[in-house]
Each structure stands twice: as C-alpha cells, then as structure tokens.
LODOGU-109201 format. One line per field, with one value per residue (C-alpha): residue in one letter; x, y, z negated. Coordinates in pm, whole numbers, plus 50000, padded with zeros to 5 digits. Each point is the difference from the previous one (the first is absolute). Last residue first. Example, Ala and Ser with C-alpha at 12.3 -4.5 7.8 and 13.67 -1.06 7.14 Angstrom:
<rs>
residu s	a
east 51367	49863
north 49894	49656
up 49286	49934
</rs>
This chain:
<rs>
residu x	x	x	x	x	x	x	x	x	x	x	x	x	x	x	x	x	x	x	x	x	x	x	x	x	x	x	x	x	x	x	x	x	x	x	x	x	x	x	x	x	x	x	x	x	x	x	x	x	x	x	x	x	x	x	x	x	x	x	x	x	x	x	x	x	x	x	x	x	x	x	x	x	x	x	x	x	x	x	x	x	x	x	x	x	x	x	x	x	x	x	x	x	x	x	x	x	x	x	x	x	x	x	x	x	x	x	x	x	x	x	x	x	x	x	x	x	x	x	x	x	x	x	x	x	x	x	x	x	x	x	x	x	x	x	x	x	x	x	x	x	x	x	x	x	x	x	x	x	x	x	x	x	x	x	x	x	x	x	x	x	x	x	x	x	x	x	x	x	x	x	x	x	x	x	x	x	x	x	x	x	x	x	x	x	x	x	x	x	x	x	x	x	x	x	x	x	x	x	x	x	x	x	x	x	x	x	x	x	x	x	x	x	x	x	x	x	x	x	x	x	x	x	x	x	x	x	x	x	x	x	x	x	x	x	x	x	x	x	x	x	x	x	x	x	x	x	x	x	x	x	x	x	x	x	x	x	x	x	x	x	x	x	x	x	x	x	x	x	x	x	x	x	x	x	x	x	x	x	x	x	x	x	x	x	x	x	x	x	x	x	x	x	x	x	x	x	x	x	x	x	x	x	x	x	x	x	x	x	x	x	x	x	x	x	x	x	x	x	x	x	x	x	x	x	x	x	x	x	x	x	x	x	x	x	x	x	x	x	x	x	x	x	x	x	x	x	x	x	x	x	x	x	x	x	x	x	x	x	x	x	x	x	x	x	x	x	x	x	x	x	x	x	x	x	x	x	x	x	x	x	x	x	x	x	x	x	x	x	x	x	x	x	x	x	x	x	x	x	x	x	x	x	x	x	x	x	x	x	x	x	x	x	x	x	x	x	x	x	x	x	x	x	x	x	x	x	x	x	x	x	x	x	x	x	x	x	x	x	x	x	x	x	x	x	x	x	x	x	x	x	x	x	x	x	x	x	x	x	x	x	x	x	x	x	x	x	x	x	x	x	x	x	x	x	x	x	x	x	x	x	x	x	x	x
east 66819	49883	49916	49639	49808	49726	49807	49947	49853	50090	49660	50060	50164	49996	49906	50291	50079	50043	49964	50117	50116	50030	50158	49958	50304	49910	50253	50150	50362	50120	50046	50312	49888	49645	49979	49780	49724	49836	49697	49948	50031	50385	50219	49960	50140	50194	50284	50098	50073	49898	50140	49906	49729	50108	49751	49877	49695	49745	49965	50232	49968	50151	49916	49884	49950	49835	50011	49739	49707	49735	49875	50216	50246	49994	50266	50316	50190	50263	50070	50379	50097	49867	49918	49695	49931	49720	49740	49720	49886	49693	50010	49751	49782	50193	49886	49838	49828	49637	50059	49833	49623	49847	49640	49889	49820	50295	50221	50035	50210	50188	50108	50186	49992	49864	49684	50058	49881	49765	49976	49750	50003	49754	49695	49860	49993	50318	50047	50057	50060	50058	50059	50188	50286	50087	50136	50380	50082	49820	49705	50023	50034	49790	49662	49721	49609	49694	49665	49685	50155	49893	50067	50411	50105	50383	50165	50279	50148	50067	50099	49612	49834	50037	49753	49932	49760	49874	49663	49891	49973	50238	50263	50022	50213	49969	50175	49919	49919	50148	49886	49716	49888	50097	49868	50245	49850	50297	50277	50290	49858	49798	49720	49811	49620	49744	49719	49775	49886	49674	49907	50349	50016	49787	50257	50150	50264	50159	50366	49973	50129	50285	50004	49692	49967	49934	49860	49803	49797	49683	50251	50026	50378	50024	50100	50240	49975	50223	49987	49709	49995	49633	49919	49867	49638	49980	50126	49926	49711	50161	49972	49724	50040	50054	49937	50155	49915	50259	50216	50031	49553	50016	50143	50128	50023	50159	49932	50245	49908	50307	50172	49768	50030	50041	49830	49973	49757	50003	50329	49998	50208	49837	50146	50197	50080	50184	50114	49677	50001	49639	49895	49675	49941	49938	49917	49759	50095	50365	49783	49842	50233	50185	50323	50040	50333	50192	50305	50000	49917	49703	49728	50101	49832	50053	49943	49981	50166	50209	50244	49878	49878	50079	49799	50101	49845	50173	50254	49866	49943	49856	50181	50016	50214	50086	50206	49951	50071	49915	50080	49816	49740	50123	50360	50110	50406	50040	50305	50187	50141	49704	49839	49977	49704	50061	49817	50085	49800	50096	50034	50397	50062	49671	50093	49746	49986	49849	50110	49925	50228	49987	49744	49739	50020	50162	49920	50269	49990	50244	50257	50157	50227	50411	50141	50154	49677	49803	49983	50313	49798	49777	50244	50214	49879	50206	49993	49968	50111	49835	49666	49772	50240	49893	50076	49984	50126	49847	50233	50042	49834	49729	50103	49840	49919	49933	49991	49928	49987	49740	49786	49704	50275	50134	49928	50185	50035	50156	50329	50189	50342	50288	50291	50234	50330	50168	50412	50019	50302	50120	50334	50180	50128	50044	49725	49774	49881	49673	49939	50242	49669	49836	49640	49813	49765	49801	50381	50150	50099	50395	50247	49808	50237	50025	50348	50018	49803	49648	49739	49637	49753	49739	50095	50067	49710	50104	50327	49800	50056	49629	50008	50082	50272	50302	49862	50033	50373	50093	49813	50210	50302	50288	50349	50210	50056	49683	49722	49770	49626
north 75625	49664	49766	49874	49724	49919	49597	49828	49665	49774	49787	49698	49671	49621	49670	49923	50316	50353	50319	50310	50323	50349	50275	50348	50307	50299	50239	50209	49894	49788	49614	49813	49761	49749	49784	49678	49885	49631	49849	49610	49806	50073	50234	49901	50224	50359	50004	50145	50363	50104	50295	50318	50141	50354	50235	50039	49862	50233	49774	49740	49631	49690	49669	49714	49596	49791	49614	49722	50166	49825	50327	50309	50056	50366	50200	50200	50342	50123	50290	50193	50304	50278	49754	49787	49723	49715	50100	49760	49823	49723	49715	49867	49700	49704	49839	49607	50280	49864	49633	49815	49836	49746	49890	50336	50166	49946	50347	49905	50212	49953	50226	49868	49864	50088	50073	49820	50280	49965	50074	49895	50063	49751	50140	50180	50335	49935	49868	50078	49788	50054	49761	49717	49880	49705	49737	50087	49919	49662	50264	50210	49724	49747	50150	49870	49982	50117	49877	50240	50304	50220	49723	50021	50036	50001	49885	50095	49793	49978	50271	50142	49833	50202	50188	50037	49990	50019	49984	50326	50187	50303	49701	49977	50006	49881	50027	49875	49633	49828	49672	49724	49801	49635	49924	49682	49859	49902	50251	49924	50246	50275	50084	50286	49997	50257	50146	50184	50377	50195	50351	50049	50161	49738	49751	49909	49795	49900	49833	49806	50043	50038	50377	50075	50024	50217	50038	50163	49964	50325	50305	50025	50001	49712	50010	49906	49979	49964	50008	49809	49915	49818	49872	50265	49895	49620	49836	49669	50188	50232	50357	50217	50324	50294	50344	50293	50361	50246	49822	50004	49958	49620	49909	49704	49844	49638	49923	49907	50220	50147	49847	50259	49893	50189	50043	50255	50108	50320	50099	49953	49718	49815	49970	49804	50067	49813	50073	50196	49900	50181	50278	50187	49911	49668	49924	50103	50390	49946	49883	50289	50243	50087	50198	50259	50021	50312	50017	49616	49940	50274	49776	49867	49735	49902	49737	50046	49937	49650	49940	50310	49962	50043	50116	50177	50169	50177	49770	49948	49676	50023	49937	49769	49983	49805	50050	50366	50011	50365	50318	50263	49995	50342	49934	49875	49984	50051	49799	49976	49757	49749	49986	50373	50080	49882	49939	50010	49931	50010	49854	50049	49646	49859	50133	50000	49931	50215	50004	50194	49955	49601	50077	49791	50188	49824	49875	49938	49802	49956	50297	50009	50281	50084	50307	50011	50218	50024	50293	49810	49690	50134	50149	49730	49746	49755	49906	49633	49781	49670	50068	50067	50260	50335	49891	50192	49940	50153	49981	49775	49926	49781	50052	50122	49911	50177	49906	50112	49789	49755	50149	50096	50175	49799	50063	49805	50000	49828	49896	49923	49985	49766	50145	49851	49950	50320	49956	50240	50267	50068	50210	49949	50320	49862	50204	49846	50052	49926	50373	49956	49846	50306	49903	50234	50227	49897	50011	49687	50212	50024	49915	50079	49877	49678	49954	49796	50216	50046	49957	50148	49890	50261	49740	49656	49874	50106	49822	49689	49685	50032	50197	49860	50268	49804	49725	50240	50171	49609	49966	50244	49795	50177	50048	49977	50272	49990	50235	50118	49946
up 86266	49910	50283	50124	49982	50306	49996	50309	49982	50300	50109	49767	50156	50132	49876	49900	49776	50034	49870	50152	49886	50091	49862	50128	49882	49898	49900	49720	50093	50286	49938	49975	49796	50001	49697	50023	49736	49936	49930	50107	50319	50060	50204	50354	50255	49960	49836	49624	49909	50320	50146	50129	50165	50047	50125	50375	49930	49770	49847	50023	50063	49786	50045	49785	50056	49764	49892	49877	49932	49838	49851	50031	49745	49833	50200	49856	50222	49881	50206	49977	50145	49828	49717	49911	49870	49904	50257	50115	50275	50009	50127	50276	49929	50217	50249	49876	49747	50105	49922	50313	49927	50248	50072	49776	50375	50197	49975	49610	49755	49636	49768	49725	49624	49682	50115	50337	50263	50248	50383	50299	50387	50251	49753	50309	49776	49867	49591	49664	49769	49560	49742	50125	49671	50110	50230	50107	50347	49924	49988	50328	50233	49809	50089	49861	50190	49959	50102	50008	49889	50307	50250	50032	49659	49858	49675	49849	49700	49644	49737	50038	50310	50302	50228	50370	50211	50372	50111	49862	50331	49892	49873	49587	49714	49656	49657	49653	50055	49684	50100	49972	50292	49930	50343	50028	49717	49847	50009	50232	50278	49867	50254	49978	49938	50025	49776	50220	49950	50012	50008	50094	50354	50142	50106	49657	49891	49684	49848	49686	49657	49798	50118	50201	50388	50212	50380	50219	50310	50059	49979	50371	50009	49825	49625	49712	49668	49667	49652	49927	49629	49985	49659	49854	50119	50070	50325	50217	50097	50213	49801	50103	50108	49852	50238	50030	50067	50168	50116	50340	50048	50033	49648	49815	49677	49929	49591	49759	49747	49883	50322	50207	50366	50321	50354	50190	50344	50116	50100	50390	50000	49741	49623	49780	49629	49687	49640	49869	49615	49907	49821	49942	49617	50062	50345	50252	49978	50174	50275	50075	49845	50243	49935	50361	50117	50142	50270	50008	50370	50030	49922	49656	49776	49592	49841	49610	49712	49785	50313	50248	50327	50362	50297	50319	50307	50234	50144	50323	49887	49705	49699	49670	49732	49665	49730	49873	49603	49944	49926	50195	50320	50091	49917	50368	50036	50396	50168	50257	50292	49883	50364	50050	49834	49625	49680	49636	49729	49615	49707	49890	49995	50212	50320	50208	50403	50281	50387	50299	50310	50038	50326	49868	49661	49692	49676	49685	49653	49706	50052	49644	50021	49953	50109	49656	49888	50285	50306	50088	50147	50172	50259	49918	50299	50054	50352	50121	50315	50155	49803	50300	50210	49830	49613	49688	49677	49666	49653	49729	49613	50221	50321	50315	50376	50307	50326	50330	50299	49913	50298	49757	49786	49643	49614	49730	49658	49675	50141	49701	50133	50096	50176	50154	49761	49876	49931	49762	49973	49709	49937	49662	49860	49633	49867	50230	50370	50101	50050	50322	50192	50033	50003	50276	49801	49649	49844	49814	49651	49995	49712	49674	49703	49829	49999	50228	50243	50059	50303	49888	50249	50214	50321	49925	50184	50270	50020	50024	49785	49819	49621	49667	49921	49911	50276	50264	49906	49990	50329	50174	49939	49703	50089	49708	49673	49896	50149	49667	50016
</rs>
C-alpha cells in the first residue's frame, strides 16, 4: 500500500492487508511510498515504529488498545502457579504468579519465520518446568525445561499439525498427534518420539484427526479421539497400543469430533465432549462413558445440552471441571460432570470464544483464553472469572537511534496499560546520564519513543520501563543499548 500524504490509523494499514489490528501481524509486509516505491519491509525483530512513515515524513505512532488474542492453548503447574499460554498467529507468554503478570516468550518464537507461530495446544509437568506445545505454521514441536524461558525446536517426529498434548507428571512422558497422521509418544520429554501405529492402523489408511489428549499422572493411561472416525481410543500401556471404544449410544461412527479431554490423576474419571453435541463421562478409564447434560438457561428444556465443547480441564481427584460452550459461556463441574453449572463472571465480560482450560491440581486455580478475546483466571474453582491482563503485559524496548550521544529509545504498547514511567542507568555507572528529551511520568497508554542526550560515547547505557495502569504495574523491564563510538 502507499502512505498518503495524512496520518494514517493502524487499522487502515490492517484493513489494506486483510490481517487482525495487531502490529504483529503486519510483520514480513511491503510498506511503499507515494510514488509507489518500497519504503521499509515491517522486520520479523522488534517493529520499528519510524517505518510507518510516508513519503511526506509523517510520523505514526498507534495508539494500541488491550490486546485481544487467539488464545489457542494453555498448560498450568499442579500449584496453578505457572502458566503458559499461546496464540494462534502470536507468540508464547508465561506466567509464575497464576496469570496476574505474563512473559513473552520469543525464544520460540524467532526460530520461525516473522517470529510468528500457531501454538494450539500445550502440557506441563507438576513442577511447571517441562513443557511441550506444537506449532502448527512451520510444523514442528518444541518443548522447554525451564518453565517456557527457552526453547528446543524437536524435528524427530517431523512436520506436522500438533494440536493436542498430554504429559506425565514428572514430565517424562508425552503424547500428541498429528492432524491427518499418527500419534505419536515420547519418554524422554520430547528429545525423540516414537509414531504408533496401533491406533493409527484402525482407521483408513492409518490416519486419524488427533486434536485432543489427557493422561494419568504417571503416564500410562491416555485418552484421545479420532474425528476421522469419531471414535474415543485409549491406552493403558503409555501409548503404546490403543484401544477403540464404544461410542455412547446416542452416537453413530464419524460422528464424534472430540477435540478435547481432560483427566484425574488416576486415569479412571474423564471427560470430553463433542462439538454440537453433548458433554461425556467415564469412571472406568473409558471403556464406557455417560451422556451428560448442561444447562442452557433461556432455552426451553432447561437441559438443552448441546454445545461446541472443545476444551476441558480437570482437578487431580476428578471432581472438579471445567469447560466452556463454544462463543457462549463457561461452565464448571463439581461431581465429576454430574450437574454443571454457568458462570456469568467470565461471559458478560465478553461470552465467547472458550477453547482451551487448564487448571491446578486441587481445581481451586483455573485459566482460559477468549479466542478472540482475553485471558481470563479463576482462584475459586470457575465461581468468578477476573480478566487476566487487569496489570499490564510488559512492553517491549526497542532502538530507533543512535549517536555517540544520543539514544532514541521507542516501546511497543503494553496491554491495558494506561501510562509508563522510564529511567535511565549506566553501565558501567559512572558515565554520563544525560538528559531527557521529555519528563519523566505518564506519557500515554499506547507506543511511544523518548530521546536521551548528553550521553558518553560508545557506551552502554540500561533502560527500564514500567507499565502501569489502575490496577497496578509490570515488574520493570530492563533492556541494554549502547552509544556509537
């Protein structure tokens, strides 16, 4: 697109190019001049916000509004500490304090074209150390051991279209499979995979639509469903064999579409449901399941039952449930599935869009994401629901100039952040801080820069910034630029 001679919104540039209004999802475009020439490419790195500038020298700076996401994924610690969650056509966050603050996580994200992936399913270790998601853009796995701070690209089990995982709780043991192939199992956290053909073998030509996994704590016991076939499988030996069980009778083969499970600890009470269906039980570790009804208020009966039921989350004793209804509402479990009830709290907030849960061990700490929308959290078992990014998401710092005395420093907006604060430290101190180009204090909610002067040549110099809002304020982020020479 060519700039015109005016300031231009962000979602002008958006709409030009069909894509979400996010920054990100700008990156790898082609910005051009007036006269129809190639101005600036948006870079897969930090977005330098001076490439929205036309022929005519017009700065833009977007105003960013809190960010809405596709979550697709989530994984959480036994103690509903540790998070993590990822977008669909985004980036990985990580939380340590149950969803109040979160990290992005680039580590993954850079090994990718644009830095961008779709993460659409994620399992965790009891600890929150060892994790494992998929992302299905460039097809491959990646896992972590130090709670989503790095990332390992695994190519052993190859390109695929991994949407669903399942792990142990030490970790160890994982299982995911491939959209149109195989399952597949590790028992070395990732490093290798083994494809198993056991179930793969029961359908037509060996493949199956594997969107959705749960397992025991120790490993042994999965669960999953084929939506080629429809059919629930499961297996008591980690993976290695499987077993097809027979559909509730309410259901005819191919008709099933489970994507998503959930499990007690034990591996005997699970849980699934089927898209524009009903949600199912079992307390036998799936060699038989019970259809179950959810209440739909306003809908006549009152056990209407039918939903788009494509996430579920479970407490280690299998009394306590989650799940959520498609673009509707949440709904929570206290007796294994028996009787479930809405919650407002979450959807009046913004009903919609619940694909993915995970939840604590004691099922007291839940999260979701609004596909489309936010992340929310629970510390009360789903009764009430507070939007996750209340604190802001922490900006990130990037550099537009540099001199040998001069920093210009930009930041991509935090989300639902409401004003920032920045200092100035040297490093090594001692050197020259200089001064600000504008004061200290509140500068705005959305992206801005700020030129330090007077600054000693060819060094480093630490800035850190703060988010804030109402409800309080990122941990400082620190980020080192140094002077030309």
């Amino acid at each position: 697109m060519a700039f015109p001679s005016g300031e231009i919104d962000i979602k002008t540039v958006c709409d030009e190019y069909g894509v979400s209004y996010d920054l990100l999802a700008l990156v790898g475009k082609n910005i051009y001049n007036s006269d129809s020439s190639l101005f600036a490419t948006v870079p897969s790195i930090e977005i330098d916000l001076d490439i929205f500038r036309g022929k005519y020298g017009v700065p833009f700076f977007p105003s960013l509004a809190a960010v809405v996401a596709n979550w697709s994924g989530f994984a959480s610690s036994a103690d509903g500490s540790k998070l993590v969650a990822g977008i669909n056509g985004g980036y990985i966050y990580t939380s340590t304090d149950s969803g109040a603050t979160w990290i992005t996580r680039d580590s993954a994200g850079t090994i990718l074209t644009a830095g961008i992936g779709n993460w659409d399913g994620f399992a965790s270790s009891a600890d929150g150390t060892k994790l494992v998601t998929g992302n299905s853009n460039n097809g491959y796995i990646y896992t972590s051991w130090n709670s989503g701070a790095t990332w390992i690209q695994r190519t052993a089990p190859g390109i695929g279209q991994w949407r669903g995982f399942a792990s142990s709780a030490d970790g160890t043991k994982l299982v995911t499979g491939n959209v149109g192939g195989y399952i597949y199992t590790s028992a070395n956290s990732g490093a290798t995979w083994i494809k198993r053909d056991s179930a793969g073998a029961i359908v037509t030509a060996g493949i199956g639509n594997w969107y959705g996994f749960a397992s025991s704590a120790d490993g042994t016991k999965l669960v999953t469903g084929d939506n080629n076939n429809g059919y629930i499988y499961t297996s008591t030996d980690s993976g290695e064999t499987w077993i097809q069980r027979s559909l509730p009778v309410t259901l005819s083969p191919g008709t099933g579409n489970f994507q998503g499970f959930a499990s007690s600890a034990d591996g005997s009470k699970l849980v699934t449901g089927k898209l524009g269906g009903y949600i199912y039980t079992s307390t036998d570790s799936g060699a038989n399941w019970i259809q179950m009804s959810v209440p739909v208020p306003g809908l006549l009966p009152l056990y209407y039952n039918t939903g788009y039921w494509a996430g579920f989350a479970s407490s280690a004793d299998g009394t306590k449930l989650v799940t959520g209804n498609g673009n509707f509402y949440i709904y929570t479990s206290a007796d294994s599935g028996v009787t479930w009830t809405q919650r407002d709290s979450a959807g009046t907030a913004g009903n919609g869009g619940w694909r993915r849960f995970a939840s604590s061990a004691d099922g007291t700490k839940l999260v979701t994401g609004n596909y489309g929308g936010s992340i929310y959290t629970s510390a009360d078992s789903g009764e009430t629901w507070s939007y996750s990014n209340d604190t802001p998401l922490a900006p990130q710092l990037y550099l537009i100039e540099a001199t040998s005395s001069t920093l210009r420093i930009g930041w991509i907006g935090a989300t639902n952040a409401t004003s920032y604060t920045y200092a100035i430290t040297s490093s090594p101190p001692g050197k020259s801080i200089g001064a600000l180009f504008s004061s200290p204090g509140a500068v705005g909610s959305g992206s801005g820069s700020i030129r330090f002067t007077g600054l000693s040549s060819n060094s480093v110099y630490n800035i850190t910034i703060t988010a804030k809002n109402k409800y309080g304020e990122t941990p400082s982020i620190t980020t080192s630029f140094s002077t030309l020479a």
